[in-house]
C-alpha positions in Angstrom: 146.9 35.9 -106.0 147.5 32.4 -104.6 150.8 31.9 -102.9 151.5 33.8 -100.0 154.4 36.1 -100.5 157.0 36.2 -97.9 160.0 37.6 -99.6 160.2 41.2 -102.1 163.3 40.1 -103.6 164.4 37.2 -106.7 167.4 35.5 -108.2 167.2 35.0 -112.1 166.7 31.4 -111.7 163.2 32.4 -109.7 162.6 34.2 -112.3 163.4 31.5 -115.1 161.9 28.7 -113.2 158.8 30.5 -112.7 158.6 31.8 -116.5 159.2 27.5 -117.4 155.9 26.5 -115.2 153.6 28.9 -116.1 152.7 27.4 -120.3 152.5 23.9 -118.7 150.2 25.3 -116.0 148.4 27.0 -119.2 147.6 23.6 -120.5 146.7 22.1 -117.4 144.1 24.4 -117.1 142.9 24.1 -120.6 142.9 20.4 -120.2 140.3 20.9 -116.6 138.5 22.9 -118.8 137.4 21.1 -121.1 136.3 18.1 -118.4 133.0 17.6 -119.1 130.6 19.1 -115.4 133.8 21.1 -114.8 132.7 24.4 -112.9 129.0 23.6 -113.3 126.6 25.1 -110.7 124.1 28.3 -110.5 125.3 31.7 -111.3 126.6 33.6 -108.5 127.9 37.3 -107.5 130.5 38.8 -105.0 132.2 42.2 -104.3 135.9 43.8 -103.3 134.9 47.5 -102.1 138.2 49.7 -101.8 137.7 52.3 -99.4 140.3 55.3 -98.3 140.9 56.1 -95.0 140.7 59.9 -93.9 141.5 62.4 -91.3 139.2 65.0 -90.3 140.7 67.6 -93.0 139.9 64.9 -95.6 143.4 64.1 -96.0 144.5 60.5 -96.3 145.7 58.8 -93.0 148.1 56.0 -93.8 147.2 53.6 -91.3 145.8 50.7 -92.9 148.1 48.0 -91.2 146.8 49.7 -87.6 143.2 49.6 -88.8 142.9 46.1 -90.4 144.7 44.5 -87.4 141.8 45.8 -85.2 139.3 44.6 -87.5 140.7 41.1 -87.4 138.7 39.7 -90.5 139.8 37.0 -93.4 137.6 39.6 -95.3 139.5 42.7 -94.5 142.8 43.8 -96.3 145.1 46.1 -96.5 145.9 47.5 -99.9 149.2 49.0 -101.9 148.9 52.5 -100.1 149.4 52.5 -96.7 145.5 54.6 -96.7 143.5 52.0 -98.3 141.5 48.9 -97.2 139.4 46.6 -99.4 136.7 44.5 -98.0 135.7 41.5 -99.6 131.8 39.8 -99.4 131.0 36.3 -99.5 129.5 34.7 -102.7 125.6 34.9 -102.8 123.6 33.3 -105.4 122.7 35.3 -108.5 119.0 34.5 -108.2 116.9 36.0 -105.8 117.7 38.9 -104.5 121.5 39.4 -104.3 122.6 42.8 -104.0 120.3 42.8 -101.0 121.8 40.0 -99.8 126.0 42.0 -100.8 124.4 45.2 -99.2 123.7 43.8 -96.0 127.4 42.0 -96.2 129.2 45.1 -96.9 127.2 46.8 -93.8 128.8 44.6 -91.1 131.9 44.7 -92.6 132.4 48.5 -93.0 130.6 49.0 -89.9 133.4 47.0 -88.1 136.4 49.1 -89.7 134.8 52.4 -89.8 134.6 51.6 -85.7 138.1 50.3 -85.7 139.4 53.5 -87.8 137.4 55.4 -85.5 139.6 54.0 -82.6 142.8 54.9 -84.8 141.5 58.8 -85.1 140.1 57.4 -89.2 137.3 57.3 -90.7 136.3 55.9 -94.2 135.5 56.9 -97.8 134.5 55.7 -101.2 136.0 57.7 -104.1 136.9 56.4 -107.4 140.4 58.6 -106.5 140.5 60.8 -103.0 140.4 64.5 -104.5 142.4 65.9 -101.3 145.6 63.8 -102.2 148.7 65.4 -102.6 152.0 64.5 -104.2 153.6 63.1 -101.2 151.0 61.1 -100.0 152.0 59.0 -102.8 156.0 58.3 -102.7 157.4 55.4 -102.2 157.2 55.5 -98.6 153.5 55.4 -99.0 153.0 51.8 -100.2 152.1 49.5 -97.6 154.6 47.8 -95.4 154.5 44.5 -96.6 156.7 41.5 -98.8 153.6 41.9 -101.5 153.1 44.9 -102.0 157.1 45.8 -101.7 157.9 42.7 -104.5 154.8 44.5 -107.0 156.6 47.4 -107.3 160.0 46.5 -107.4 158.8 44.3 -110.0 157.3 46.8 -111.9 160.2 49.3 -111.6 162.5 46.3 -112.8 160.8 45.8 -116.3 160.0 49.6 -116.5 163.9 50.9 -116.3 163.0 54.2 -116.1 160.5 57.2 -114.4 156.4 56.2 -115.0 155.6 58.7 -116.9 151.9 60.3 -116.1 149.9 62.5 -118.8 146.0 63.6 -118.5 144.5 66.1 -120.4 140.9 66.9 -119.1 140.1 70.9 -118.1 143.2 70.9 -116.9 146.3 68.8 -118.0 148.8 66.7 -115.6 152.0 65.5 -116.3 154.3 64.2 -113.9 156.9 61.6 -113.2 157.0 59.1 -110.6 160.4 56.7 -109.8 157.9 54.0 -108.8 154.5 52.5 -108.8 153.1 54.3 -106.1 150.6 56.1 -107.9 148.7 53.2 -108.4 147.4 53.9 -105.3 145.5 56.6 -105.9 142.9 54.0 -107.3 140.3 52.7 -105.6 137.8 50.4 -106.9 134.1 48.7 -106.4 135.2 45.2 -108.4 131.8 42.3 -109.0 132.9 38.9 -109.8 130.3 36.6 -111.8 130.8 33.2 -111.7 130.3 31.6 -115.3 130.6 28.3 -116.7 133.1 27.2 -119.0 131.0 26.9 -122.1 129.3 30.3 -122.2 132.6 32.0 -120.6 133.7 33.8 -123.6 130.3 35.2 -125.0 129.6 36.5 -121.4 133.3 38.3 -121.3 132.6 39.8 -124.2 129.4 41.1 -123.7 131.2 42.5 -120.1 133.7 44.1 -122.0 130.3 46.0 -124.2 129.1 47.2 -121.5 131.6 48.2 -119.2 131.5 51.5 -121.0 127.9 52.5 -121.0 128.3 51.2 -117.2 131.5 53.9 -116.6 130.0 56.6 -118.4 126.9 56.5 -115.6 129.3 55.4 -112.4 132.1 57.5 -113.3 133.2 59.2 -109.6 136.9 60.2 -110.2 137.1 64.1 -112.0 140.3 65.2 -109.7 143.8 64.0 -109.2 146.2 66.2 -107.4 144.1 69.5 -107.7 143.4 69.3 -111.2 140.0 68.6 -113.1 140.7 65.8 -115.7 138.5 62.7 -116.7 135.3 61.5 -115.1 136.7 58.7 -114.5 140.6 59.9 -113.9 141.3 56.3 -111.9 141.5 55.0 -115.7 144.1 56.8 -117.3 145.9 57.3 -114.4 145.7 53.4 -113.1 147.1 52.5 -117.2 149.9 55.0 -116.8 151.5 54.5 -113.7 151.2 50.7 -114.2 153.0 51.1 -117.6 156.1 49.0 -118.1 156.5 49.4 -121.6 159.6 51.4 -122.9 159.7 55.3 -123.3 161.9 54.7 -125.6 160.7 52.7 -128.5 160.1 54.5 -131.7 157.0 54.2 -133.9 158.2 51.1 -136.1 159.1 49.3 -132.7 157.2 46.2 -131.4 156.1 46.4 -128.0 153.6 44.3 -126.0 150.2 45.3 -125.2 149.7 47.1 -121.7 149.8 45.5 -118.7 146.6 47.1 -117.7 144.2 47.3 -120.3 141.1 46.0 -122.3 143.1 42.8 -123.5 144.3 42.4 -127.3 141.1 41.3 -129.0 137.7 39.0 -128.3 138.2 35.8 -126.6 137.1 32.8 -129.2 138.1 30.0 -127.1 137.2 29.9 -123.7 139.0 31.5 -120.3 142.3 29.9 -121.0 142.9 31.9 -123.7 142.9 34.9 -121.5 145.9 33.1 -119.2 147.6 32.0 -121.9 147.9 35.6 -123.1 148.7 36.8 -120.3 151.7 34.4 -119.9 152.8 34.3 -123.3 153.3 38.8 -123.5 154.1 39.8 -120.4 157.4 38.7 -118.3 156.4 37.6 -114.3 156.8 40.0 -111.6 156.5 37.7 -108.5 157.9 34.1 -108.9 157.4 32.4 -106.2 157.3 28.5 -106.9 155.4 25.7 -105.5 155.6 22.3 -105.4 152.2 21.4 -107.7 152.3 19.4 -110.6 149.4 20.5 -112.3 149.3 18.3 -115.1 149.8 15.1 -113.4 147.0 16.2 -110.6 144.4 16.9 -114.1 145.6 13.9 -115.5 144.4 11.7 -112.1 141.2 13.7 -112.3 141.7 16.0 -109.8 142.0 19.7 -109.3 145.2 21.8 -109.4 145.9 25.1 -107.3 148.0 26.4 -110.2 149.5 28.8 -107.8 151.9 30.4 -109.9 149.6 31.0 -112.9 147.1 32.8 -110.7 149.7 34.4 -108.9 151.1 35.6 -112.4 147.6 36.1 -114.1 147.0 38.6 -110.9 149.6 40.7 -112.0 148.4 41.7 -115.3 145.2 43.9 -114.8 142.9 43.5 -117.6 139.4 45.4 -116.8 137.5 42.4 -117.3 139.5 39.5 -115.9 139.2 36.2 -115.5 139.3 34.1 -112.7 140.0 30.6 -111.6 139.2 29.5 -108.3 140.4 25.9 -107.4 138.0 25.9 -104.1 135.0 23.4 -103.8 135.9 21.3 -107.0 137.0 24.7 -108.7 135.0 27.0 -111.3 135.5 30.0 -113.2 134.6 33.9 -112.8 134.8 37.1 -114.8 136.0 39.7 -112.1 134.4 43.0 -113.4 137.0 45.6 -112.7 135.7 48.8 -114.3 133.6 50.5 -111.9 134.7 53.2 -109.3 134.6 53.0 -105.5 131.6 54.9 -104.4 129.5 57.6 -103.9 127.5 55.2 -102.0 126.2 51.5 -101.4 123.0 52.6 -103.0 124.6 53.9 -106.1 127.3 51.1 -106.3 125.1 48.0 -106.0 122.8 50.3 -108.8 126.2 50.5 -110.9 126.4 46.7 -110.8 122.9 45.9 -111.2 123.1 47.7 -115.0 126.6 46.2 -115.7 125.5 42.3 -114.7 122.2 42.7 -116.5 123.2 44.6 -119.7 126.4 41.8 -120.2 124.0 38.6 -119.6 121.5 40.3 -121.6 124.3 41.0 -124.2 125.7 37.6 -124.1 122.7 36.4 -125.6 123.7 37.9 -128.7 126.6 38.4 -128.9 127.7 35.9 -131.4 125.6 38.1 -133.5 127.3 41.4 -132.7 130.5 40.6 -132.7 130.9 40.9 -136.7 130.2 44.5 -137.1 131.4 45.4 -133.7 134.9 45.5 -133.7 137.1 45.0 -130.5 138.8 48.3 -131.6 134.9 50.1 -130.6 134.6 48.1 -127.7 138.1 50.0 -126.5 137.1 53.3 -127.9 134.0 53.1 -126.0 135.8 52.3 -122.7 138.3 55.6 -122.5 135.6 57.6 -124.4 133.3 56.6 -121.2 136.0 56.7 -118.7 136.9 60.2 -120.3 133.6 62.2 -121.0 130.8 60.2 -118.7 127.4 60.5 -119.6 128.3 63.0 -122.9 130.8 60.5 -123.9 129.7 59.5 -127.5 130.1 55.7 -127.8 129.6 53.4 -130.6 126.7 51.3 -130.9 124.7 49.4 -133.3 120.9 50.6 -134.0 120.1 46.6 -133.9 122.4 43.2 -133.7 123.7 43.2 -137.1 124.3 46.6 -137.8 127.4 48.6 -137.9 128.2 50.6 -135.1 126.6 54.2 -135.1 127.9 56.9 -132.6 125.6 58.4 -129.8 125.8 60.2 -126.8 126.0 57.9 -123.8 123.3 60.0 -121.8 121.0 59.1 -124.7 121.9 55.7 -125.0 121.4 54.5 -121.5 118.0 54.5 -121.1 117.3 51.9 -123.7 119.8 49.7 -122.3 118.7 49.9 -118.8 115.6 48.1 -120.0 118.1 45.3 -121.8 119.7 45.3 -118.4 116.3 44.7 -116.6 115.4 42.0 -118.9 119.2 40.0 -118.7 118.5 40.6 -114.8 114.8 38.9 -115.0 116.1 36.1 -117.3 119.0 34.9 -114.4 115.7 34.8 -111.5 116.5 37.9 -109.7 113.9 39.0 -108.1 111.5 41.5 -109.9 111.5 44.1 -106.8 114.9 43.8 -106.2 115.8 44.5 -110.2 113.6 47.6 -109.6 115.3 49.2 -107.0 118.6 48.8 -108.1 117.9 49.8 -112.1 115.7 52.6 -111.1 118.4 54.4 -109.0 120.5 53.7 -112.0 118.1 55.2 -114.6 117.2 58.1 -112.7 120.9 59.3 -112.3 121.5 58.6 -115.6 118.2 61.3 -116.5 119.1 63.7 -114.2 123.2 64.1 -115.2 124.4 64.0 -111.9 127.1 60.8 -111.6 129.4 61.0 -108.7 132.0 63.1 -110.8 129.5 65.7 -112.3 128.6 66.0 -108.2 132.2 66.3 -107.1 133.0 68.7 -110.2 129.4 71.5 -109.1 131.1 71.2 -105.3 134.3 71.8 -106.0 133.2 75.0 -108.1 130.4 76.1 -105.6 133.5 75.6 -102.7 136.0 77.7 -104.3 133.6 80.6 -104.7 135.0 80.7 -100.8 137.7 79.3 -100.1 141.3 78.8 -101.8 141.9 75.8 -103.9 143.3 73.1 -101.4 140.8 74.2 -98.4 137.7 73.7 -100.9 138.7 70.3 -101.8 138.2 69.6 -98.3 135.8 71.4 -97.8 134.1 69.5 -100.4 135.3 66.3 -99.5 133.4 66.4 -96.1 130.5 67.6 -97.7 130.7 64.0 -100.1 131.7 61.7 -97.2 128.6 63.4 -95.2 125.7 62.6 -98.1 127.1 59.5 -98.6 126.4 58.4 -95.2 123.2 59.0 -95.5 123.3 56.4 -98.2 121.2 58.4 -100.5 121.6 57.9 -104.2 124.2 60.6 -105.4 122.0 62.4 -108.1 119.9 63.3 -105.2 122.9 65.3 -103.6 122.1 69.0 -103.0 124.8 71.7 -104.2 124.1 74.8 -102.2 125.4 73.5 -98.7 128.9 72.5 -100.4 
């Protein structure tokens, strides 16, 4: 998030300091931006997998610190609860064949911490949410041991004044209440960043934010929380909720700010900097920890600022599409692609973000087209519809580009947009057999109705049939975390040996 962060706890004067750099480091950024060749180059593509670690019950192990000092990579991290590790890949061009080139990168890398967690009696998992966890695997003694993750949460707890309150109404219904931010946790998530340059940055966010929700309805791999069946794609709701700073209080006629985690407030118009600036001007800092950069005066001598404290702020706010800017090797932008689950597989994650890269540069095409008779308010809609109902979620779409939106049934939808996504894939030179493989594991998941949740959901059912409720989530946990290492797709998955 740019600074390292050595200390959990802040005067006031942090806090005001901090609040009194961040607009200037707003403009400094908008000034870089518009430099004419800033953050020119090729397209290009990376990937954050989260991954649980597991016991042999299916239970989460919190031993992340144990695990990633073993593994002893730049590219291995440990994340808010103390059973979770994300791995990072390098950047690979977008042409040619990239998620080759990501799947091959996230090989060595989880090879090397599934033997480390091995060592530690762990092994590894990819779940949108771990169906086995249980209330007090996430208290506050579950986040991870460290000045980051301890100043997050006090942060959080400091602006929330008051209990997170959590409520999901799926097949069953949840509602609980949690002192602090622990429950974030639960969340694990398969992130893409896509580097874009300034100019076309905010037609290809909002094309992203389109089709994140056709994308969720197909990847969606998170139906249980705490032994109850609730969304697909529970890690939505539940990631909004126990993130949620806003007052409990307020009454209908009472201005609040937007959600810390959320869709955004509208369509960007201007450019990336619009997105920072929001995020600075309607939601107070959590972590202020100062440097010693003046941006401005390092823009106005032509070079490139760190603006450590605006990233480290911007980090903070967790908008599903966010963007990103990245001061290394004469600095450019990305759009980091929040949206999609952890999970089942490689195979079905890389298919995941195959559909959601191609459909948004295919979209971005058009978008200034769309945009009229497509309100942001359908875009959002679509999103918790998606993350809600999966492939029957009905979603909003226009029969062509100028047309006002029309509802359909995702599962009837996706099929004409995987050939849009094929065709924004072609057009940015990846290569024809590698579009293939990766779209036609999407399509054919999407025809046969089995996403990672609809899978989990048939296991858990065909499980209980013979054993009590907390034995068949396991039960059907090690059933998941054996297919998957097989690596073949999910909608392939056979029921009767759950």
């Amino acid at each position: 998030m740019g600074i390292e962060i050595d200390k959990a706890e802040f005067s006031a004067d942090d806090f005001a300091r901090f609040a009194e750099r961040l607009p200037r480091q707003v403009t400094a950024l908008g000034r870089l931006l518009a430099r004419p060749g800033f953050g020119s180059g090729p397209a290009s593509i990376g990937a954050e997998l989260e991954l649980v670690l597991l016991d042999a019950d299916g239970h989460a192990l919190p031993i992340s610190l144990d695990v990633v000092e073993r593994v002893d990579r730049p590219a291995v991290t440990p994340e808010l609860a103390r059973f979770e590790i994300e791995l990072g890949t390098d950047p690979v061009p977008l042409a040619g064949r990239p998620f080759a080139a990501l799947a091959a990168d996230i090989a060595r890398t989880r090879g090397a911490i599934d033997a480390a967690a091995a060592e530690c009696g762990a092994r590894t998992g990819a779940f949108g949410i771990l169906p086995t966890l249980r209330r007090e695997d996430l208290t506050v003694h579950a986040i991870t041991d460290q000045p980051r993750y301890k100043a997050l949460t006090r942060g959080l707890r400091r602006l929330r004044q008051a209990p997170f309150h959590i409520h999901i109404q799926g097949d069953d219904e949840l509602e609980i209440m949690s002192d602090d931010a622990a429950m974030e946790g639960a969340n694990t998530a398969f992130q893409m960043h896509l580097r874009v340059e300034p100019a076309a940055f905010a037609n290809v966010y909002n094309a992203a934010l389109i089709a994140s929700a056709p994308a969720l309805a197909a990847a969606a791999n998170s139906p249980t929380f705490l032994g109850r069946r609730l969304w697909d794609e529970t890690r939505v709701a539940l990631f909004t909720q126990a993130g949620d700073i806003r007052s409990a209080d307020g009454g209908a006629d009472d201005w609040q700010p937007p959600a810390r985690i959320g869709c955004g407030t509208g369509w960007m118009r201007d450019g990336a900097a619009e997105q920072f600036g929001e995020s600075v001007a309607l939601h107070d800092p959590l972590l202020p920890i100062l440097g010693d950069e003046d941006a401005e005066a390092v823009v106005a001598r032509g070079g490139v600022p760190q603006l450590a404290e605006l990233r480290l702020h911007h980090g903070t706010v967790w908008y599903w599409n966010r963007a990103v800017y990245d001061p290394t090797d004469g600095g450019h932008l990305r759009i980091e692609l929040r949206a999609l689950p952890s999970g089942p597989t490689v195979t079905d994650m890389l298919a995941n973000a195959a559909f959601l890269l191609g459909l948004t540069l295919d979209l971005a095409h058009d978008v200034d087209t769309l945009l009229p008779a497509f309100p942001f308010a359908c875009a959002e809609r679509n999103f918790h519809r998606a993350a809600r109902d999966g492939l029957a979620a009905e979603l909003l779409w226009p029969r062509d580009r100028s047309s006002a939106p029309e509802p359909v049934e995702a599962r009837v939808l996706l099929p004409l947009l995987v050939d849009r996504a094929r065709r924004g894939l072609a057009r940015a030179g990846v290569d024809a057999g590698e579009v293939a493989a990766r779209l036609d594991v999407f399509a054919a998941r999407v025809a046969s109705g089995q996403t990672g949740a609809v899978w989990q959901r048939r296991a858990l059912a065909v499980a209980t049939r013979t054993h009590g409720g907390a034995r068949a989530l396991s039960v059907m946990v090690n059933r998941y975390l054996a297919h998957a290492a097989t690596e073949a797709p999910v909608h392939t998955w056979p029921l009767d040996d759950a």
